[in-house]
Wavefront OBJ file of the C-alpha trace (Angstrom):
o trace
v -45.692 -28.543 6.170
v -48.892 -27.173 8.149
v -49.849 -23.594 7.179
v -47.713 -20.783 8.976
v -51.119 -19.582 11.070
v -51.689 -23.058 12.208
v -48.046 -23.613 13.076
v -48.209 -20.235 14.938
v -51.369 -21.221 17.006
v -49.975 -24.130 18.243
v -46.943 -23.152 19.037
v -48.629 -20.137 20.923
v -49.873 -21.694 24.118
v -46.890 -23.762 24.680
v -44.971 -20.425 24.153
v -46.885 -18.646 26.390
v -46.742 -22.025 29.294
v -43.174 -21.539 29.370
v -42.723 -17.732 29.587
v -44.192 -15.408 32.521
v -44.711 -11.120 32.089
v -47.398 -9.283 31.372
v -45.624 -7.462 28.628
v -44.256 -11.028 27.110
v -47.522 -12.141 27.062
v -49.170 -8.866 25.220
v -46.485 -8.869 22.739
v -47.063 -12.740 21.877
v -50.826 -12.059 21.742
v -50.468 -9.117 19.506
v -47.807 -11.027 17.606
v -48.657 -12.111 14.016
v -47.093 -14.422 12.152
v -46.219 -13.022 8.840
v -43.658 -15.288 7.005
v -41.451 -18.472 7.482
v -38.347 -18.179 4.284
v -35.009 -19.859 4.597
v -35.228 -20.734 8.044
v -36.548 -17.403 9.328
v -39.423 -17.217 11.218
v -41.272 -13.429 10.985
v -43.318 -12.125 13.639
v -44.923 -9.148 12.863
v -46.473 -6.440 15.662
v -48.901 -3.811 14.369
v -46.824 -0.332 14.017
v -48.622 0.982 16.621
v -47.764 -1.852 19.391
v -43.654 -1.708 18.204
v -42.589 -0.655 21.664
v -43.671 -4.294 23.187
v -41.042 -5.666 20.205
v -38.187 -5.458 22.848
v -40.374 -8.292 24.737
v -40.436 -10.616 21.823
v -36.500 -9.988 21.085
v -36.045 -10.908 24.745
v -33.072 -14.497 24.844
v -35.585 -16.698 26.517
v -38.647 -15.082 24.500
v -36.365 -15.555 21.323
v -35.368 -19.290 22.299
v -38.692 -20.522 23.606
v -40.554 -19.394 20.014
v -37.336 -20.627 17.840
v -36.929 -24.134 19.876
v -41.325 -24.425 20.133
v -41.802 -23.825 15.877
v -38.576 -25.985 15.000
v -40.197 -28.639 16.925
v -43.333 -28.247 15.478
v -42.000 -27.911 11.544
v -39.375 -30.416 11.904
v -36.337 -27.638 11.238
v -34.755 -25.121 12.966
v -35.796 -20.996 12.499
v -34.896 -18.340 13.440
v -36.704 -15.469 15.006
v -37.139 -11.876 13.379
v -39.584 -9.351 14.715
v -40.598 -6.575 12.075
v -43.490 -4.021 12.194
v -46.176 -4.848 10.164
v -48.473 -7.499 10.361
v -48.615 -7.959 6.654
v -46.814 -9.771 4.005
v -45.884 -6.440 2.391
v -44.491 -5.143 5.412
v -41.923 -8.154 4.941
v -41.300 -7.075 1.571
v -40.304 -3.651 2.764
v -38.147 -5.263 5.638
v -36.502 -7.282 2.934
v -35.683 -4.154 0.515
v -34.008 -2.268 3.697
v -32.148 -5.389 4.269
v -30.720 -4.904 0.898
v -30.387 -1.173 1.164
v -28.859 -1.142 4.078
v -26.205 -4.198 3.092
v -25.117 -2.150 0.287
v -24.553 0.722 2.377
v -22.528 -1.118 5.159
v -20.761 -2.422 1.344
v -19.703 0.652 0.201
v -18.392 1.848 3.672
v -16.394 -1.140 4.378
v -14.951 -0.621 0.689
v -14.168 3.434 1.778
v -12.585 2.267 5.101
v -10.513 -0.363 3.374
v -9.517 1.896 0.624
v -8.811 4.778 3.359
v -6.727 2.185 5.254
v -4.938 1.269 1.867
v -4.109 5.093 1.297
v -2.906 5.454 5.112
v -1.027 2.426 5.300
v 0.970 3.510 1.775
v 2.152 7.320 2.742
v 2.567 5.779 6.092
v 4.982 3.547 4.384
v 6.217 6.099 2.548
v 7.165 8.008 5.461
v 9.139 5.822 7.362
v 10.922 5.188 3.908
v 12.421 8.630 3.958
v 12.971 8.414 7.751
v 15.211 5.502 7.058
v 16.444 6.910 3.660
v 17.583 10.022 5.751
v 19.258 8.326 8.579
v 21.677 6.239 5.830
v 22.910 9.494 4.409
v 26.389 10.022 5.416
v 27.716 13.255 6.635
v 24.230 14.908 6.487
v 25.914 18.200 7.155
v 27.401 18.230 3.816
v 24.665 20.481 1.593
v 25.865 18.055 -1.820
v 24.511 14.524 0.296
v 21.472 16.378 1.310
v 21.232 17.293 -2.237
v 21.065 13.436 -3.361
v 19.005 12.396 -0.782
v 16.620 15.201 -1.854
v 16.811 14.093 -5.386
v 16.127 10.435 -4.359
v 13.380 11.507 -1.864
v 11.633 13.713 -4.529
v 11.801 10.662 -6.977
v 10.262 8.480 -4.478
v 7.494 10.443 -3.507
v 6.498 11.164 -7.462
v 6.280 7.687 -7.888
v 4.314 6.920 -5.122
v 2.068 10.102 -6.186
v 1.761 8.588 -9.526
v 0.838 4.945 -8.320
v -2.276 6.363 -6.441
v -5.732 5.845 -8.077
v -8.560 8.363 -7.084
v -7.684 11.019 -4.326
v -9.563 12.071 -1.454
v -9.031 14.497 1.759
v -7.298 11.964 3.727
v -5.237 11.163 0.521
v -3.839 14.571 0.123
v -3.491 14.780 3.668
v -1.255 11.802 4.317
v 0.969 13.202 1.136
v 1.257 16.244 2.666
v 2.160 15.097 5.699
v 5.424 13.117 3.636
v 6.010 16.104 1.648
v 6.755 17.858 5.255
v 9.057 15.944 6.472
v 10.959 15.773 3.380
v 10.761 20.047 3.750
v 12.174 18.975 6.888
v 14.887 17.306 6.349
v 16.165 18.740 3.611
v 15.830 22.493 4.938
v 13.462 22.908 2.112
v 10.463 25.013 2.347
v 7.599 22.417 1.891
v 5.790 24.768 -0.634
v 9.098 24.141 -2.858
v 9.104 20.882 -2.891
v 5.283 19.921 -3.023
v 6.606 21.954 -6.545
v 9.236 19.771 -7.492
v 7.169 16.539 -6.587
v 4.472 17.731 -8.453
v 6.371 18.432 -11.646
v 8.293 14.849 -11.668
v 4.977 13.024 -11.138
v 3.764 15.121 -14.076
v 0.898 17.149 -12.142
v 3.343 20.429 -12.643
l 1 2 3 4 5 6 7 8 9 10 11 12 13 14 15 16 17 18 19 20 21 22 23 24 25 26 27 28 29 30 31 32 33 34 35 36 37 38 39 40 41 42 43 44 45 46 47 48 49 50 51 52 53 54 55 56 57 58 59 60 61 62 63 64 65 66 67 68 69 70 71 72 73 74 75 76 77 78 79 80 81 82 83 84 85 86 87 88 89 90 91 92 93 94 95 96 97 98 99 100 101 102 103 104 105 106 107 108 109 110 111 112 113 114 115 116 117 118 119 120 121 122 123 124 125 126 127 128 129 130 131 132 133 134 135 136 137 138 139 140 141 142 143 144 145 146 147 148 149 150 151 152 153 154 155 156 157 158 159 160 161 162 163 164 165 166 167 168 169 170 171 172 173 174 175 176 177 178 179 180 181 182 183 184 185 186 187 188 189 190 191 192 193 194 195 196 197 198 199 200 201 202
């Protein structure tokens, strides 16, 4: 394959033949080719040019370069416009690539584990909503009695099955041990007590 500068400079003119704007045309004139790895073609502009960038990440800007090089190389690429004109200004590009996958990474793993924690008390929840309404005679202090045992049991369990607690964790427990307090006509403070002791907290 012909060197990446040569590529670039005669790709250039037929770039420029089928693209009109002053700014278009700066930003391709400025434009430096910088690398060409795994199908990605990198244009750099020097850091002081970077607001003409938006002109090079233009559709038809993007296309005409992309469709001009593949034909040129033999393969298609794809365009990527960094600042920097240098090969070490790719390297840097490619290390906040990294950085910033492993970021997005460990967010998508915090949502997913928040959505595991919501999606479990929530659950839980509508368990003792449906455990309540199948009590018979819920006037009768001795049935409220065994659904509170049963309740209590249920949400120790479910306390104990947890791994690692956060805000929204303790928030989303709270929010069952509340309606339990409500149901029951048990202050909630008394039996966040009781479900703390069977789960082994207490």
């Amino acid at each position: 394959m012909p060197e990446l500068a040569e590529v670039w400079n005669e790709a250039l003119p037929v770039i420029r033949n089928g693209l009109t704007g002053v700014g278009i045309w700066t930003a391709l004139n400025l434009a430096k080719p910088v690398a060409l790895e795994e199908g990605t073609l990198v244009l750099g502009l020097p850091h002081s040019e970077m607001e003409l960038s938006g002109h090079l990440r233009l559709p038809a800007t993007r296309r005409m370069v992309e469709l001009t090089v593949s034909e040129i190389i033999g393969s298609p690429v794809n365009l990527r416009v960094i600042g920097g004109t240098e090969y070490a200004d790719w390297e840097l590009e490619k290390r906040r690539d990294v950085e910033k996958r492993r970021l997005n990474e460990q967010l998508m793993a915090k949502e997913r584990a928040e959505l595991s924690a919501r999606a479990s008390w929530e659950h839980i929840y509508e368990q003792l909503g449906r455990k309540f309404a199948a009590v018979p005679n819920k006037s009768l202090p001795q049935n409220k009695a065994r659904f509170y045992e049963e309740a209590v049991a249920l949400l120790a369990e479910a306390r104990r099955c947890q791994t690692g607690w956060d805000d929204l964790r303790e928030r989303n427990f709270a929010r069952c041990l509340e309606r339990l307090a409500q149901y029951s006509d048990v202050p909630s403070t008394i039996v966040a007590t009781h479900v703390l002791q069977k789960s082994g907290e207490l």
